[in-house]
C-alpha positions as CSV (number, residue, x, y, z in Angstrom):
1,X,0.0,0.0,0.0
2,X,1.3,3.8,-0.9
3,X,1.3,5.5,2.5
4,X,0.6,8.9,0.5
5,X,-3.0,7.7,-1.6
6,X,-3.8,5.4,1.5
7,X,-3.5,9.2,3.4
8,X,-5.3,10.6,0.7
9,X,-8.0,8.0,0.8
10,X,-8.5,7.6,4.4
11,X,-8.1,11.9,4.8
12,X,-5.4,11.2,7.4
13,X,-2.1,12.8,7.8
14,X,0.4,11.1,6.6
15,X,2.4,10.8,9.6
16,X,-0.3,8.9,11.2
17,X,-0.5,6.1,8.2
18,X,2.7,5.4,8.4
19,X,2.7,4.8,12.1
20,X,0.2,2.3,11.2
21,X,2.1,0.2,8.6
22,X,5.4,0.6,10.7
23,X,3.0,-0.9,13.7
24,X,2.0,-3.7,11.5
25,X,5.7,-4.4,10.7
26,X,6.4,-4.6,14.0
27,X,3.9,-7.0,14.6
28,X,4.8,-9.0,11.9
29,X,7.6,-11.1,13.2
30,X,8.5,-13.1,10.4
31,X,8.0,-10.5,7.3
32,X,5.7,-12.3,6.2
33,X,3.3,-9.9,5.1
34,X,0.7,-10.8,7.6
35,X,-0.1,-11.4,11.1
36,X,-0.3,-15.0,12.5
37,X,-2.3,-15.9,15.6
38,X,1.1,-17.3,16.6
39,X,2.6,-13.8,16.2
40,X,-0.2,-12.1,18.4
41,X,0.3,-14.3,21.0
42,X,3.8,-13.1,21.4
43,X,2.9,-9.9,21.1
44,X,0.6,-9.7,23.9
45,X,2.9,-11.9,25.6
46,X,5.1,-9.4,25.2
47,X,3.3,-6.6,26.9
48,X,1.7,-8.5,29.7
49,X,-1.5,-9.8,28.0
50,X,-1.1,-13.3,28.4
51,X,-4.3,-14.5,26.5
52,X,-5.6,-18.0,26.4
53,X,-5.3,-19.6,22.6
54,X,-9.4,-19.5,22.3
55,X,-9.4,-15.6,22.9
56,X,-6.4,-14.8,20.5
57,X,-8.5,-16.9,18.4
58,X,-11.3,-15.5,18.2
59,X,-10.2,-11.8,18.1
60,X,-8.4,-12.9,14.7
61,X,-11.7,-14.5,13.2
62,X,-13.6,-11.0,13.9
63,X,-10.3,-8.8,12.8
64,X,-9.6,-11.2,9.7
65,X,-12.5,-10.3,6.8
66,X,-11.4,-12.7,4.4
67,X,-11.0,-15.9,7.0
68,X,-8.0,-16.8,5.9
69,X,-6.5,-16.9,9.6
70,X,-4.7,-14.3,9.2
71,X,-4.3,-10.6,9.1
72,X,-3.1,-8.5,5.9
73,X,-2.1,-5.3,6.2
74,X,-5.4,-3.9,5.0
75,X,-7.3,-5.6,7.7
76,X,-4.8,-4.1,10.2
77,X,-5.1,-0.7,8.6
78,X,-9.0,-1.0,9.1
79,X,-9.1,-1.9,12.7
80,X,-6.7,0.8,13.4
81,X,-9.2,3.2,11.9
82,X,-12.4,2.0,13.6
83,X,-10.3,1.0,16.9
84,X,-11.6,3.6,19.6
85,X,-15.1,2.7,18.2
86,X,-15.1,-1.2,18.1
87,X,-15.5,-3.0,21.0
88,X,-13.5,-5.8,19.4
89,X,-11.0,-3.9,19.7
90,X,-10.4,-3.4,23.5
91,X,-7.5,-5.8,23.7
92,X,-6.2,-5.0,20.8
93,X,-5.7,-1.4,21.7
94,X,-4.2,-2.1,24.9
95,X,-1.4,-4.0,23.3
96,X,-1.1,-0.7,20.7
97,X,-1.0,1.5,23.6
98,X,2.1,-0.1,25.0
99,X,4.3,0.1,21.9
100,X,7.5,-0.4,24.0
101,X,6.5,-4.4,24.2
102,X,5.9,-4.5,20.7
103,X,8.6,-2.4,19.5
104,X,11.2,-4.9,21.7
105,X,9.4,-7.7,20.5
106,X,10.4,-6.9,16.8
107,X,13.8,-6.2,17.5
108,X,14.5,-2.6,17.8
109,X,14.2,-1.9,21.2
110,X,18.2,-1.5,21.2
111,X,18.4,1.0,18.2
112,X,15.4,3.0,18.9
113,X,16.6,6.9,19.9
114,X,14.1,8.4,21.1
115,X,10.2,7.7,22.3
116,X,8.3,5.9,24.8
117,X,10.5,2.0,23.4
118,X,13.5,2.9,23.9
119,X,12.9,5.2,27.6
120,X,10.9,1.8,29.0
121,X,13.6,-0.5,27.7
122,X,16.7,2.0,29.0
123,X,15.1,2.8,32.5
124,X,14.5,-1.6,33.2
125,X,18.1,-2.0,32.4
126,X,19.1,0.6,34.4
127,X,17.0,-0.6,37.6
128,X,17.6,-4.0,37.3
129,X,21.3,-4.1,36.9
130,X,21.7,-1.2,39.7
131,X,19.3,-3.9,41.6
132,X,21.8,-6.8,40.9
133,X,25.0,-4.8,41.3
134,X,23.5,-4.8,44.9
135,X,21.6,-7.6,45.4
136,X,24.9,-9.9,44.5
137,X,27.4,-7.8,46.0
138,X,28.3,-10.2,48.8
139,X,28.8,-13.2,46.3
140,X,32.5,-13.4,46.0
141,X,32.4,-15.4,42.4
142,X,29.6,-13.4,41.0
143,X,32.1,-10.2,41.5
144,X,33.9,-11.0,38.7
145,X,30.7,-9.8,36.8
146,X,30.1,-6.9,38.8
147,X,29.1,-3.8,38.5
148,X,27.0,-4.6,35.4
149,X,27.7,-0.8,33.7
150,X,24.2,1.1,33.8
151,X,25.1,3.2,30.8
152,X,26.1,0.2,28.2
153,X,24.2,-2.8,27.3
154,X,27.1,-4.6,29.7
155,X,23.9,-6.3,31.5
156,X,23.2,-8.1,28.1
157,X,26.9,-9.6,27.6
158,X,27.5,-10.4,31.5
159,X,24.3,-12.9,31.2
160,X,25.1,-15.1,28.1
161,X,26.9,-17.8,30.0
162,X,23.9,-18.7,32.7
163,X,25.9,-18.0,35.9
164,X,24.4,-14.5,36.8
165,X,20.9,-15.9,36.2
166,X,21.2,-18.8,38.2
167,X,22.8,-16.5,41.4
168,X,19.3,-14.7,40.7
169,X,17.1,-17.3,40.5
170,X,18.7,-18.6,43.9
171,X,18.7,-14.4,45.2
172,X,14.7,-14.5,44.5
173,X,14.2,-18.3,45.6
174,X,16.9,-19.7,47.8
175,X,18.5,-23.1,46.9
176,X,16.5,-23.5,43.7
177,X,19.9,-24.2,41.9
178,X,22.5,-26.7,43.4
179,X,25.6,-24.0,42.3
180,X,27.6,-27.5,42.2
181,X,25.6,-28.4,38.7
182,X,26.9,-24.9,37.3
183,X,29.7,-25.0,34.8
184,X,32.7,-22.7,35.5
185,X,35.6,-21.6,34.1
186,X,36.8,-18.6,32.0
187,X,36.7,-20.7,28.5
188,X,33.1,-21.7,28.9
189,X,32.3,-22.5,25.5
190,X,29.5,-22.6,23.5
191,X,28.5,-25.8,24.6
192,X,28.7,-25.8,28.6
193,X,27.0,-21.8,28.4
194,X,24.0,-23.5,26.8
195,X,23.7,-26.0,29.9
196,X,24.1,-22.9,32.4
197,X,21.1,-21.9,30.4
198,X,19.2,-24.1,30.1
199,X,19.2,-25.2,34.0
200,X,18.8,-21.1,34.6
201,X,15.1,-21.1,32.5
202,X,14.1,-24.3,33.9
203,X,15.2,-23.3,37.5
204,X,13.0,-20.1,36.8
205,X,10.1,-22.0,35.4
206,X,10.2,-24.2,38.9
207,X,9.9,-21.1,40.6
208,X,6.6,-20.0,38.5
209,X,8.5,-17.9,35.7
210,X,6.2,-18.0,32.2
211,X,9.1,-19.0,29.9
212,X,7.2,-19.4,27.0
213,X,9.3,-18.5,23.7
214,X,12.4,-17.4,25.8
215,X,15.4,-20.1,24.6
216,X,18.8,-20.6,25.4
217,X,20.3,-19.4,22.5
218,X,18.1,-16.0,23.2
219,X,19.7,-15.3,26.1
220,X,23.1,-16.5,24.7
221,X,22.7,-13.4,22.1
222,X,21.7,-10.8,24.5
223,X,18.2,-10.3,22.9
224,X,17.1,-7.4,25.1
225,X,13.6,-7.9,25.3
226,X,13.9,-11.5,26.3
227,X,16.9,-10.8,29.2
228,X,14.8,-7.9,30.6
229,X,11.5,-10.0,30.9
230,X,13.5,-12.9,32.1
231,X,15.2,-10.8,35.1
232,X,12.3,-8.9,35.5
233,X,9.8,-12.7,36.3
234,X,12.7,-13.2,38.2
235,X,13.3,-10.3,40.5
236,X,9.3,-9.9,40.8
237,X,9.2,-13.5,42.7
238,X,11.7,-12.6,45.5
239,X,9.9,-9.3,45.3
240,X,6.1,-10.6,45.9
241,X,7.5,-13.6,48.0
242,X,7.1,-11.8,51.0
243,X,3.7,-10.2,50.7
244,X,1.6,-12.5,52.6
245,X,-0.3,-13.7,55.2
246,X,2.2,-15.9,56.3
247,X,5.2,-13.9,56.2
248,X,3.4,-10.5,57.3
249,X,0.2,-11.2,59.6
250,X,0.1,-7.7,60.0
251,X,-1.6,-7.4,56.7
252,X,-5.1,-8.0,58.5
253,X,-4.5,-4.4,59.1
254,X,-5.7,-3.8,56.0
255,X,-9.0,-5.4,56.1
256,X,-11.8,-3.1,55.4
257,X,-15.2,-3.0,57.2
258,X,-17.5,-6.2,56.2
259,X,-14.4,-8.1,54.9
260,X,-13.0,-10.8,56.6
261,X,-9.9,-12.8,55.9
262,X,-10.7,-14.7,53.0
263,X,-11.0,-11.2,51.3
264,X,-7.0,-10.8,51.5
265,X,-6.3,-14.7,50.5
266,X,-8.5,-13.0,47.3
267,X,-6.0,-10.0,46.4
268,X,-3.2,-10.2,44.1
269,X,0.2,-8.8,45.5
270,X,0.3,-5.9,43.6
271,X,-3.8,-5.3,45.3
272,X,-2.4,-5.7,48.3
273,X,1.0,-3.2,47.7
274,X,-2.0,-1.0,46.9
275,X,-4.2,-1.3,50.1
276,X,-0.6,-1.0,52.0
277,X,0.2,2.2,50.6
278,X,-3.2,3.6,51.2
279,X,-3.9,2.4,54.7
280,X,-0.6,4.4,55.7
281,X,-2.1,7.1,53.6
282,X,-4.9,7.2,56.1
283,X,-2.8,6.8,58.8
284,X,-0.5,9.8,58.6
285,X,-4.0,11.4,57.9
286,X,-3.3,12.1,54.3
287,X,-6.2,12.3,52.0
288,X,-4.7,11.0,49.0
289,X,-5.3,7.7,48.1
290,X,-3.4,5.6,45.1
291,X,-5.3,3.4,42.2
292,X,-2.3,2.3,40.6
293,X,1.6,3.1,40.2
294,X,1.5,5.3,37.4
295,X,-0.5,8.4,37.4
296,X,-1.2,8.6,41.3
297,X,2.3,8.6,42.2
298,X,4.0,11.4,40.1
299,X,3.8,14.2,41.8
300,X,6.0,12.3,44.6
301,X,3.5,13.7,47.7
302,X,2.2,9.9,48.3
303,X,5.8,8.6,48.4
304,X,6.9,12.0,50.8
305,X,3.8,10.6,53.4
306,X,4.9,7.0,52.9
307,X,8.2,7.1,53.9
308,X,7.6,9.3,56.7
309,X,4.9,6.7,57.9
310,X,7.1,3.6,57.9
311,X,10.4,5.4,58.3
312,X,11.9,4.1,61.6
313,X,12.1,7.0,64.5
314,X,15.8,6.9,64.4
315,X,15.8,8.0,60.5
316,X,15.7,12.0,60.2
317,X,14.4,12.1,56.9
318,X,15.1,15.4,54.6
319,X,12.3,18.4,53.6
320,X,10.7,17.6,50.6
321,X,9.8,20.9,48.7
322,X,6.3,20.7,47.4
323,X,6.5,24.1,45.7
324,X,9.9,22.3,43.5
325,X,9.8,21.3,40.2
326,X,8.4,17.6,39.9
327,X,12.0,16.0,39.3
328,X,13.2,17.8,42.4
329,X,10.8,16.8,44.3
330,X,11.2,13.0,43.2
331,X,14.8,13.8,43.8
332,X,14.6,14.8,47.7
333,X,11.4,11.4,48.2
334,X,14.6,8.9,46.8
335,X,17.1,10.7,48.9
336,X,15.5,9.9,51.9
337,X,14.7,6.1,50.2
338,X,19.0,6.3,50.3
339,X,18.6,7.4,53.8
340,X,16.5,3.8,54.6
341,X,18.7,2.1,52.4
342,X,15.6,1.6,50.3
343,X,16.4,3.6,47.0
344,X,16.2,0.8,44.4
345,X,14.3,0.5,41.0
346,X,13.6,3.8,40.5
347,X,15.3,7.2,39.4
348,X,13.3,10.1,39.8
349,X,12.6,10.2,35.8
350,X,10.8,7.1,36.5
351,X,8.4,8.6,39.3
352,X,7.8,11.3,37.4
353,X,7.2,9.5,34.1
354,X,4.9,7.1,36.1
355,X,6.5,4.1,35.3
356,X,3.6,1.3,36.2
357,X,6.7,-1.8,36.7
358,X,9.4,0.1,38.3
359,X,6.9,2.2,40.7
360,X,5.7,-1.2,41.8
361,X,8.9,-2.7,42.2
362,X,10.2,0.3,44.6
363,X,7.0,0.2,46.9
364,X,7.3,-3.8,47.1
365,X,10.7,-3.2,48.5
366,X,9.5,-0.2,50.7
367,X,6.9,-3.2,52.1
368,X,9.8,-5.8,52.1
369,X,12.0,-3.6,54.5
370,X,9.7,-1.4,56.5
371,X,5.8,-2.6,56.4
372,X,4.9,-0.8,59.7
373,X,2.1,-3.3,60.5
374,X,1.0,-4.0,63.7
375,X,0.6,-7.8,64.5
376,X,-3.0,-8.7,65.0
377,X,-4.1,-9.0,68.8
378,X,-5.6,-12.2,67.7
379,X,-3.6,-15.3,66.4
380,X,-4.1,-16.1,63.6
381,X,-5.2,-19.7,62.2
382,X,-1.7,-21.2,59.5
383,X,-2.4,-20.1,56.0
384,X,1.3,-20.9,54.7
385,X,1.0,-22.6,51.4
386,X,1.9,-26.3,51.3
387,X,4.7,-27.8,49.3
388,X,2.0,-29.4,46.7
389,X,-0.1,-26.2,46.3
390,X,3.3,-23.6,45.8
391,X,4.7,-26.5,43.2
392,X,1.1,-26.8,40.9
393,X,1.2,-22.8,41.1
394,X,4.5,-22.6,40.1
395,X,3.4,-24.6,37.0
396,X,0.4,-22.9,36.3
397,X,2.2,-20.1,36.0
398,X,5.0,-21.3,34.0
399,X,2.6,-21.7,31.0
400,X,1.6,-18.6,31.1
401,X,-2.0,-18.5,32.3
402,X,-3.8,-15.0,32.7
403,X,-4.0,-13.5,35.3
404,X,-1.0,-14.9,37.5
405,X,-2.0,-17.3,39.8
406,X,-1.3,-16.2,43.7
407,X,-3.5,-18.6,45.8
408,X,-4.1,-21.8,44.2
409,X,-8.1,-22.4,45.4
410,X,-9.0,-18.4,44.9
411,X,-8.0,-17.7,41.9
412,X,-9.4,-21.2,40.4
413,X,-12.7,-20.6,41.8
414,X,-14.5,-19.3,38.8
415,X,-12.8,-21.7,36.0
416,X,-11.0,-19.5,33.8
417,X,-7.3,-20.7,34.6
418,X,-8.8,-24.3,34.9
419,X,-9.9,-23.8,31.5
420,X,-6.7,-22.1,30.1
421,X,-4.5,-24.9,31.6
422,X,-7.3,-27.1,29.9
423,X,-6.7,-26.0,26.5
424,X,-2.7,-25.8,27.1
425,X,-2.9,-29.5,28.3
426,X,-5.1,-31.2,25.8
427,X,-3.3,-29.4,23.3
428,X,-5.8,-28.8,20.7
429,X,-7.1,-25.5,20.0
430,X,-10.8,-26.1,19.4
431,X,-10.9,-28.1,22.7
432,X,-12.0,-25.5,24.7
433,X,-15.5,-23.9,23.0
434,X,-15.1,-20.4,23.4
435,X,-19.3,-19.7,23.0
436,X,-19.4,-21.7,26.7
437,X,-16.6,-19.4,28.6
438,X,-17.8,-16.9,30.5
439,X,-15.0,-14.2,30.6
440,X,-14.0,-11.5,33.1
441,X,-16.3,-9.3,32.1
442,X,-20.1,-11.6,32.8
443,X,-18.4,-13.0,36.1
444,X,-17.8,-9.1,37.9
445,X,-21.7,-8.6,36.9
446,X,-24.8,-9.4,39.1
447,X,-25.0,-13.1,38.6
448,X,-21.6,-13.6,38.6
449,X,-21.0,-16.2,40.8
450,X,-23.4,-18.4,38.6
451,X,-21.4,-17.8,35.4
452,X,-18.4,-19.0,37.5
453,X,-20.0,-22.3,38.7
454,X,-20.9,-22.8,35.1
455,X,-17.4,-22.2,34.1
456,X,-16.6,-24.4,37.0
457,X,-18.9,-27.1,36.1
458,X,-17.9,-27.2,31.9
459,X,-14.1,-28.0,33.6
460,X,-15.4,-30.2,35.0
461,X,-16.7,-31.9,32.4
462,X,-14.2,-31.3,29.8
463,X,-12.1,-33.0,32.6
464,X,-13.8,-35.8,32.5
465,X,-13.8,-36.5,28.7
466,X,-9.9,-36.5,29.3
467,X,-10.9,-39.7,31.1
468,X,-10.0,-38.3,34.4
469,X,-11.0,-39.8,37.5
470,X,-13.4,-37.2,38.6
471,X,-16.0,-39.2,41.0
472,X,-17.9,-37.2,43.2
473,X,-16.2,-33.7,42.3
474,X,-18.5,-31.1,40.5
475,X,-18.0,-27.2,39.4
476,X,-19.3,-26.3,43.1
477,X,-16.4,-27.6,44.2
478,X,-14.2,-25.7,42.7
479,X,-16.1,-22.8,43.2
480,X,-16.0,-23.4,46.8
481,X,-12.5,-23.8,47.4
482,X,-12.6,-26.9,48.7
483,X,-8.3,-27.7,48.8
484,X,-8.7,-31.5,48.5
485,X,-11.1,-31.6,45.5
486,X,-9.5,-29.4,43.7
487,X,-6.1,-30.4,44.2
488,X,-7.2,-33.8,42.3
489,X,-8.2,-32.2,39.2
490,X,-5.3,-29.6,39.6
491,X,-3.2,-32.9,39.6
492,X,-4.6,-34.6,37.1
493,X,-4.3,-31.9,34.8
494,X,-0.4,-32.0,35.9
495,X,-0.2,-35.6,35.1
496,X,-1.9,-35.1,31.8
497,X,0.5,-32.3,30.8
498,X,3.7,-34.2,31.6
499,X,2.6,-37.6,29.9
500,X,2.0,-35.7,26.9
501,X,5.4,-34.5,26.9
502,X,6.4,-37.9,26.0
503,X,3.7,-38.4,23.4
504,X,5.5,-35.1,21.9
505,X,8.6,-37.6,20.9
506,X,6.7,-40.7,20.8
507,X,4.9,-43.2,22.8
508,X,6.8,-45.4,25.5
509,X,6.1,-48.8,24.3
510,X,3.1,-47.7,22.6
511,X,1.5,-46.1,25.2
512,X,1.4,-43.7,27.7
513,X,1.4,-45.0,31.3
514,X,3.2,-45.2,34.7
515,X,4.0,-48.9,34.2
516,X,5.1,-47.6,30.7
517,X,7.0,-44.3,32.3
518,X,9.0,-46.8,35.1
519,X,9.8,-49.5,32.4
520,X,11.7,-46.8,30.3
521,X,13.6,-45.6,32.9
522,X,14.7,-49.2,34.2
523,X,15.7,-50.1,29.9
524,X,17.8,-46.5,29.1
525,X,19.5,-47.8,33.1
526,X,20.1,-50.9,31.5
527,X,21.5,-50.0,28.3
528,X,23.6,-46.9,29.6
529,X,24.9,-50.2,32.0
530,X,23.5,-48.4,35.0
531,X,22.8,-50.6,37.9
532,X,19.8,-48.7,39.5
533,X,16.2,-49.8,38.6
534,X,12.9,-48.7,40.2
535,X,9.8,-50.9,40.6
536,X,7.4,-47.6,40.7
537,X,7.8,-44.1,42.0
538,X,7.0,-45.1,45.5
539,X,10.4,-47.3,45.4
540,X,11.9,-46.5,48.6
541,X,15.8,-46.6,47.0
542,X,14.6,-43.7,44.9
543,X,15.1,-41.0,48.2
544,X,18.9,-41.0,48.2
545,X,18.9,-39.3,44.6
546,X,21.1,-42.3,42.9
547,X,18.8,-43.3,40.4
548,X,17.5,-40.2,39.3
549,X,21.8,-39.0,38.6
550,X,22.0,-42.3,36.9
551,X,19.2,-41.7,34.6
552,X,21.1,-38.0,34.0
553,X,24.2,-39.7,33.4
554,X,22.6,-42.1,31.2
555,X,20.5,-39.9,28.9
556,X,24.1,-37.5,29.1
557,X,27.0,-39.3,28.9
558,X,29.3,-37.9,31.9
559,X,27.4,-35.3,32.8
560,X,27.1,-35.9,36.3
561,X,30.5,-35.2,38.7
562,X,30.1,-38.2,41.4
563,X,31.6,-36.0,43.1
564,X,28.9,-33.9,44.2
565,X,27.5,-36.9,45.4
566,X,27.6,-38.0,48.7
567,X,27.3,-41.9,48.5
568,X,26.7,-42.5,52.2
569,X,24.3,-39.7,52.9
570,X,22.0,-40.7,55.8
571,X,20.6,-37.4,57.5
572,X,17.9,-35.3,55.8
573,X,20.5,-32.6,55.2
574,X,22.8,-34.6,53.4
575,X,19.7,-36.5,51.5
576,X,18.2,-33.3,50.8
577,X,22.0,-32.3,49.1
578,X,22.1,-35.3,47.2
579,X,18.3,-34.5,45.9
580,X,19.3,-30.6,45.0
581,X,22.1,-31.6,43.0
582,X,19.8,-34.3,41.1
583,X,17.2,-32.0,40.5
584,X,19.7,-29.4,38.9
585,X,21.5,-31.6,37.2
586,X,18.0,-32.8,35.5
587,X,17.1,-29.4,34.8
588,X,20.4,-29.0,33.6
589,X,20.2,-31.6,30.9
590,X,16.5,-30.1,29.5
591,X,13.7,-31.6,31.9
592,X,11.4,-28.9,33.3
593,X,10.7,-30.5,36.4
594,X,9.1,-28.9,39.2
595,X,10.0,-31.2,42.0
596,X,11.4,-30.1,45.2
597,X,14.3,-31.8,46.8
598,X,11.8,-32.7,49.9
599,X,9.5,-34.9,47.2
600,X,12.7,-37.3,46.3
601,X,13.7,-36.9,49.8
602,X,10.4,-38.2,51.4
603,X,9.2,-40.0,47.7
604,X,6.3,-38.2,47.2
605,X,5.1,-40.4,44.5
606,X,3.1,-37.9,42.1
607,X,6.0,-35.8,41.9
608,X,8.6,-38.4,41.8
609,X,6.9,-39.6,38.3
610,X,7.4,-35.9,36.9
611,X,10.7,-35.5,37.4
612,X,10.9,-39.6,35.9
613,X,8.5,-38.5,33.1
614,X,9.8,-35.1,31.8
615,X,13.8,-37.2,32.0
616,X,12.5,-39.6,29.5
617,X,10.7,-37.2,27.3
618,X,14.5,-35.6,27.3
619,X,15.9,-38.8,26.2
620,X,13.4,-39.5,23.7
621,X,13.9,-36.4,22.0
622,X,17.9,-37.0,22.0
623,X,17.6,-40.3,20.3
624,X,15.3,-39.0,17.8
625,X,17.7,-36.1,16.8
626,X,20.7,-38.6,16.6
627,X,18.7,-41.0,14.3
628,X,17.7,-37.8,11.9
C-alpha cells in the first residue's frame, strides 16, 4: 500500500498512516506480510497480555475479513481506523498503547533513539542491573561480573553464560539451583553456556517464571527484550515472595469493614502493595489515596507521606519541597529512600514518568524492609501454602495463564485458569468452545457467581472426557475452594500435561502410562549399563537421589560429577543435598521438572513420576535427533 494515496483516501495525515504500517511491521515477526495468531500471541505476551489460545483466536476471526487466519495489512489498517469505536478492539488497543512491548518484541528496542521503546527498555536495564549490582554484591564469584555498567548494554553480555541468572534465581528463591551443577571456568564454550542456560530457565520456570518463547540461545545473544523479561519474572518473585499472610500477619490491618480474611487470601500482591500504601495514607491522615503506580504517584506527595509513615524514628528524613519542580521533588522522596537504604528501581525520571513496573517494584521493596504493621491481637489460624499447592502454582504459571495465579483455590474458583490450563494441556485448540466461557467481564456482573460455577462445572466436564477420575467432584467444588477436591483435578491436569510431553517424541512402548514411564527408565539404566532400577515411584531406593543421577548420566553421557554426590548420605541434610544436586542436574540436561528436593527426599510419589516423566521425554527427544 502507498502511505501517501492510502492518506489521501483515508483523509489522514500522513504521519499517522505510516505509524500504522510501521505498527504492523512490527507485529509482523517473520515479514511475512501478515499477522499470525502465533505472532499475536507473542505480542501480547510481550506486553503482559497473556491470552488464552481461544481468545487470540477468536479476536483474529472478527479482525480477519477474508477468514484466511490471518491478518493482511489492509485488515490491520481497518481496525486501526475503527479502533476507539469497536469494541473488538479493546484488547487489541491495549497491546497498541504499549508500543514499547511490541517495539522490543520486533527487534529494535536496542536501536530505537528516542520515544516511549527505547525510555521503558533503557530505564528496566538501568534498575535492574543497579538492583543486581546490589543484590549480589556479597557473592564473592559473581564479583567478577560486577558492576554490570548502567550506561552500556554490559547487562546483556554479563548474562550469556547462565551464571548471573542462576545466582538470581537462587537471590529471589533460595536453593532452587544446586551452584555445584553450574559450569565454570573462564573458556566456557559454547556448549557448557548452553547448559548454564538451560538449567537457569528451567530453574526459573520451577519457581513459577512463564518462559514461553524465551530459549537458550536468546539469552546467549543478549536479545534485550527477552533478558529484561527474564530478570524482570525473576526479581518480581523474591519481590512478591514476602507479601503474605504468612510472612506479614500484619496485613489483616488492611481489612476493610465487612471483609473478613478470605478477602485478602483473594488480592493479588500488587492489590495488596495497593491497600498498604493507602492504609498508611490514612494513617499519617493524608487524603490521598493511590489506584495504581503510574498516574497517582508522580507528583511524589504519596511517596513524601509513605516514607515518613514507615520510616523508623531513628531516621531524620530530609524536607521535601512541594513548591519544587516535579524532578526535584522526586529527587529529595529517593534521597530519603537512600537514607532507609531503600532507593532501588527507581530514578526520579521514572516517578515522574509514572512508570507502572518500576513504581511497583520500589514500593514492594518499601513493604519488604519497612511494612509498619501492627501484628493482630488475635492469632491467627496457619495459611502458609503447602509444598504441593506452591509446586502446581509454580506450574500454572509457568505456561503462562492469565492472570498470575497467587492462591491456588481463589484464583481457580470461577474456572478460567482451569480452563486455560485445559486448553494448554489437551493441546488442541478447538478443545475448549469459546461460546461456553464466560469471561471476566459476565463473572464481575450481578449473577456472577453463577457464570463462574458454570465455568466451574464445563471444567469439569471437559475434565472428564480427558478420562479423568473425577468421581464425586463437581463445578461447586471448585467454586467453593474446597483444597482436597480441587487439588485432584489440579493434579490430574499436571499428570496429563507431563505424559504428553512424551507423546511429543513418541509413545513409550506404545502407550502412555506409569508402568510404561517406570519400564523406560529401568531399559535407558540398563542399556547406559547403569545398575539402578525402580519398581514404581513409591520405590523407597529412589530418596537418596542415585537413580534419578544415573538416569542423568545415562541420557548425558558424563554429565554428572560423582563428586557432588555424597554416596553414604543418611541425615535429611545430606539426603536433601544429594536431591538438590539431582534435580539441577536434571534441569540442567533439558527436563522442566518442578519437583522439590523434599518430594525425592520423602518419595512423594506424584511428583517423583514428573521428574521420571519429563527425564525420558528428554531422552526421547535425543535419540530421535541422533537418528535424523
Amino acid at each position: 500500500m502507498d502511505p501517501q494515496q492510502l492518506a489521501k483516501e483515508k483523509s489522514l495525515p500522513l504521519e499517522t498512516v505510516e505509524e500504522i504500517i510501521r505498527n504492523f511491521s512490527e507485529f509482523d515477526l517473520d515479514n511475512n506480510g501478515y499477522i499470525t495468531p502465533k505472532e499475536l500471541g507473542d505480542v501480547f505476551h510481550s506486553v503482559g497480555i497473556d491470552l488464552p489460545g481461544y481468545e487470540i483466536r477468536e479476536l483474529i476471526k472478527k479482525i480477519d475479513k477474508n477468514n484466511d487466519n490471518r491478518v493482511e495489512l489492509s485488515e490491520f489498517f481497518n481496525l486501526y481506523c475503527e479502533i476507539k469505536n469497536k469494541e473488538v478492539a479493546k484488547t487489541f488497543r491495549k497491546a497498541i498503547s504499549k508500543k514499547e512491548g511490541i517495539s522490543a518484541l520486533a527487534g529494535t528496542s536496542h536501536t530505537s533513539a528516542e520515544g516511549t521503546t527505547h525510555s521503558v527498555a533503557e530505564a528496566e536495564k538501568v534498575a535492574f542491573a543497579n538492583f543486581i549490582n546490589k543484590k549480589l554484591a556479597g557473592d564473592e564469584e559473581a564479583r567478577a561480573y560486577l558492576p554490570i555498567s548502567e550506561a552500556t548494554n554490559d547487562i546483556y553480555k554479563k548474562v550469556d553464560d547462565g551464571i548471573l541468572l542462576c545466582k538470581m534465581i537462587n537471590a529471589s528463591v533460595a536453593d532452587t539451583v544446586d551452584e555445584r551443577a553450574i559450569n565454570r571456568g573462564k573458556k566456557l564454550n559454547i556448549y557448557t553456556k548452553q547448559e548454564n542456560l538451560t538449567l537457569a530457565l528451567n530453574s526459573a520456570r520451577a519457581i513459577g517464571c512463564n518462559i514461553v518463547n524465551i530459549g537458550a540461545e536468546d539469552l546467549n545473544k543478549g536479545t534485550p527484550h527477552l533478558v529484561l523479561g527474564l530478570l524482570w519474572q525473576i526479581i518480581r518473585v523474591g519481590l512478591f515472595a514476602k507479601i503474605d499472610l504468612h510472612e506479614v500477619p500484619g496485613l489483616m490491618r488492611l481489612l476493610r469493614e465487612g471483609e473478613d480474611i478470605n478477602t485478602l487470601l483473594s488480592l493479588s500482591p500488587e492489590e495488596l502493595l495497593i491497600r498498604w500504601v493507602n492504609y498508611h495514607m490514612e494513617q499519617a491522615g493524608s487524603p490521598r489515596r493511590i489506584n495504581n503506580f503510574g498516574e497517582d504517584i508522580k507528583d511524589s506527595e504519596v511517596y513524601d507521606k509513605l516514607l515518613r509513615q514507615i520510616a523508623p524514628k531513628e531516621i531524620q528524613l530530609g524536607h521535601v519541597p512541594q513548591s519544587a519542580p516535579p524532578l526535584d521533588r522526586a529527587e529529595a522522596v529517593l534521597d530519603n529512600a537512600e537514607l532507609m537504604k531503600c532507593r532501588q528501581f527507581v530514578t526520579p525520571q521514572d516517578v515522574v514518568n509514572g512508570n507502572q513496573k518500576l513504581n511497583m517494584a520500589f514500593v514492594a521493596n518499601l513493604f519488604n524492609t519497612y511494612p509498619a504493621l501492627e501484628a493482630p491481637d488475635e492469632e491467627l489460624e496457619e495459611f502458609e501454602e503447602t509444598r504441593e499447592e506452591k509446586t502446581f502454582r509454580n506450574w500454572m504459571n509457568s505456561l503462562g495463564v492469565s492472570p498470575h495465579v497467587n492462591r491456588l483455590f481463589t484464583d481457580l474458583c470461577n474456572g478460567l485458569i482451569l480452563l486455560q490450563l485445559i486448553e494448554i494441556v489437551k493441546g488442541d485448540p478447538n478443545f475448549v468452545d469459546p461460546k461456553r466461557v464466560n469471561k471476566m467481564d459476565k463473572l464481575n456482573k450481578p449473577g456472577g457467581n453463577m457464570k463462574k460455577v458454570e465455568n466451574c462445572n464445563y471444567a469439569v466436564d471437559l475434565c472428564k472426557g480427558m478420562k479423568f477420575s473425577l468421581v464425586g467432584i463437581g463445578g461447586n467444588d471448585i467454586y467453593d475452594g474446597n483444597d482436597k477436591l480441587t487439588l485432584a483435578v489440579v493434579w490430574q491436569l499436571m499428570r496429563a500435561y507431563t505424559l504428553r510431553l512424551l507423546s511429543k517424541v513418541g509413545s513409550v512402548d506404545g502407550k502412555i502410562s506409569d508402568k510404561a514411564v517406570v519400564d523406560a527408565v529401568n531399559n535407558k539404566l540398563e542399556a547406559a549399563g547403569k545398575t539402578s532400577r525402580i519398581t514404581g515411584f513409591q520405590d523407597q531406593s529412589i530418596a537418596d537421589s542415585r537413580v534419578v543421577l544415573e538416569l542423568v548420566d545415562a541420557i548425558r553421557d558424563k554429565s554428572v560429577n560423582w563428586a557432588n554426590y555424597n554416596e553414604s548420605a543418611s541425615s535429611d541434610e545430606e539426603m536433601l543435598g544429594n536431591a538438590k544436586y539431582a534435580l539441577s542436574m536434571a534441569r540442567k540436561i533439558g527436563a522442566a521438572v518442578y519437583a522439590l528436593p523434599e518430594d525425592i527426599v520423602e518419595v512423594k510419589p506424584k511428583m517423583v513420576m514428573t521428574v521420571f516423566a519429563c527425564l525420558i521425554a528428554v531422552a526421547k527427544a535425543e535419540e530421535e535427533r541422533e537418528d535424523k
